[in-house]
Every structure is written in structure tokens, then in C-alpha cells.
C-alpha positions in Angstrom: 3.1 40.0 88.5 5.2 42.8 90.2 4.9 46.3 89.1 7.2 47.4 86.8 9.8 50.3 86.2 10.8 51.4 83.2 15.0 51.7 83.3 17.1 54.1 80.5 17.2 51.4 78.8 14.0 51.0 77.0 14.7 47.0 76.7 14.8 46.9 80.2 12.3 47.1 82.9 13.2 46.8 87.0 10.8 44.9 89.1 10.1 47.2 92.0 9.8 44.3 94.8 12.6 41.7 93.9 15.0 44.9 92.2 15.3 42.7 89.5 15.9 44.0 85.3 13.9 42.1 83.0 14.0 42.3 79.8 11.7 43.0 77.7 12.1 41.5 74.1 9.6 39.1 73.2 10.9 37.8 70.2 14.2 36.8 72.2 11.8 35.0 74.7 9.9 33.1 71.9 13.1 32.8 70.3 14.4 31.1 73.5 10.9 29.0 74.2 11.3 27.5 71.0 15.3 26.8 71.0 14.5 24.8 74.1 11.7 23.1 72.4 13.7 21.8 69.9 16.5 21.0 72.0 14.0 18.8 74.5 13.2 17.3 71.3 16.6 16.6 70.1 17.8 15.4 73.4 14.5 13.5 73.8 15.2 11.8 70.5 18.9 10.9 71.0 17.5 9.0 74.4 15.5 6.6 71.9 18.5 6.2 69.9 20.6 5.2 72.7 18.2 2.6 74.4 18.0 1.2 70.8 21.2 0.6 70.7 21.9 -0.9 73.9 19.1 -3.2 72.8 20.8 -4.6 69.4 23.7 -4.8 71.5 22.1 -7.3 73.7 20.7 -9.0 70.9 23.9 -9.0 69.1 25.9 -10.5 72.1 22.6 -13.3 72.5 23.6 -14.3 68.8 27.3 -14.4 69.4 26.6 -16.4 72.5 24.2 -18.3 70.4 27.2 -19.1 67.4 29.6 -20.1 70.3 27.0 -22.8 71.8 26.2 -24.3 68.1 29.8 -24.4 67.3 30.3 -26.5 70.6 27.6 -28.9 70.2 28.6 -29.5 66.6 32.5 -30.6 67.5 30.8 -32.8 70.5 29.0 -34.6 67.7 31.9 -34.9 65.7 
């Protein structure tokens, strides 16, 4: 890690080799860590949800297809 200076701002620090201004709140960075967590999760858990559905979609269209085909062999036999 870079060495640090403190700025007027005591929230703030500037890294001396890259000039950039950190902050310097750790509750907003665990407070960010863990929003991310949770929205990895939520995003994680809406993929599930998605691939489920495309898979009782393809079941429901191999039962429609499966109606249409009984439907057409009874009328032959009729």
C-alpha cells in the first residue's frame, strides 16, 4: 500500500504516488461490501429463476405438442 496524506478533509486521505483521494470511512466500505453481497445474491438467485422457467416452458410446449399428437391419432382411429 502507498503512503498516505492526510487532506483538510479528515475523511479523506491522498495517495502520494497515484495522487489519488481515498476515502476513509469504513463503515461506508462495509456498507458497500455487503450491498454488493446481497445484490450478487439477488442477481445470482433471479438467474435460477429464469433457467427454471425456460425449463417448464419446454416442458409445457412437450405437453402441448404431446395433446396435439393424441388428438390426431384419436380422429385417425375414428
Amino acid at each position: 500500500m502507498g503512503r498516505h496524506l492526510q487532506t483538510d478533509d479528515p475523511r479523506f486521505v491522498r495517495d502520494v504516488d497515484s495522487k489519488a483521494l481515498l476515502s476513509t470511512d469504513y463503515n461506508a466500505l462495509q456498507q458497500h461490501r455487503q450491498q454488493r453481497i446481497y445484490f450478487e445474491t439477488q442477481q445470482r438467485d433471479i438467474n435460477i429463476m429464469k433457467t427454471q422457467i425456460e425449463s417448464l416452458t419446454k416442458v409445457t410446449e412437450e405437453i402441448i405438442e404431446m395433446k396435439t399428437l393424441l388428438k390426431q391419432v384419436i380422429v385417425e382411429k375414428n
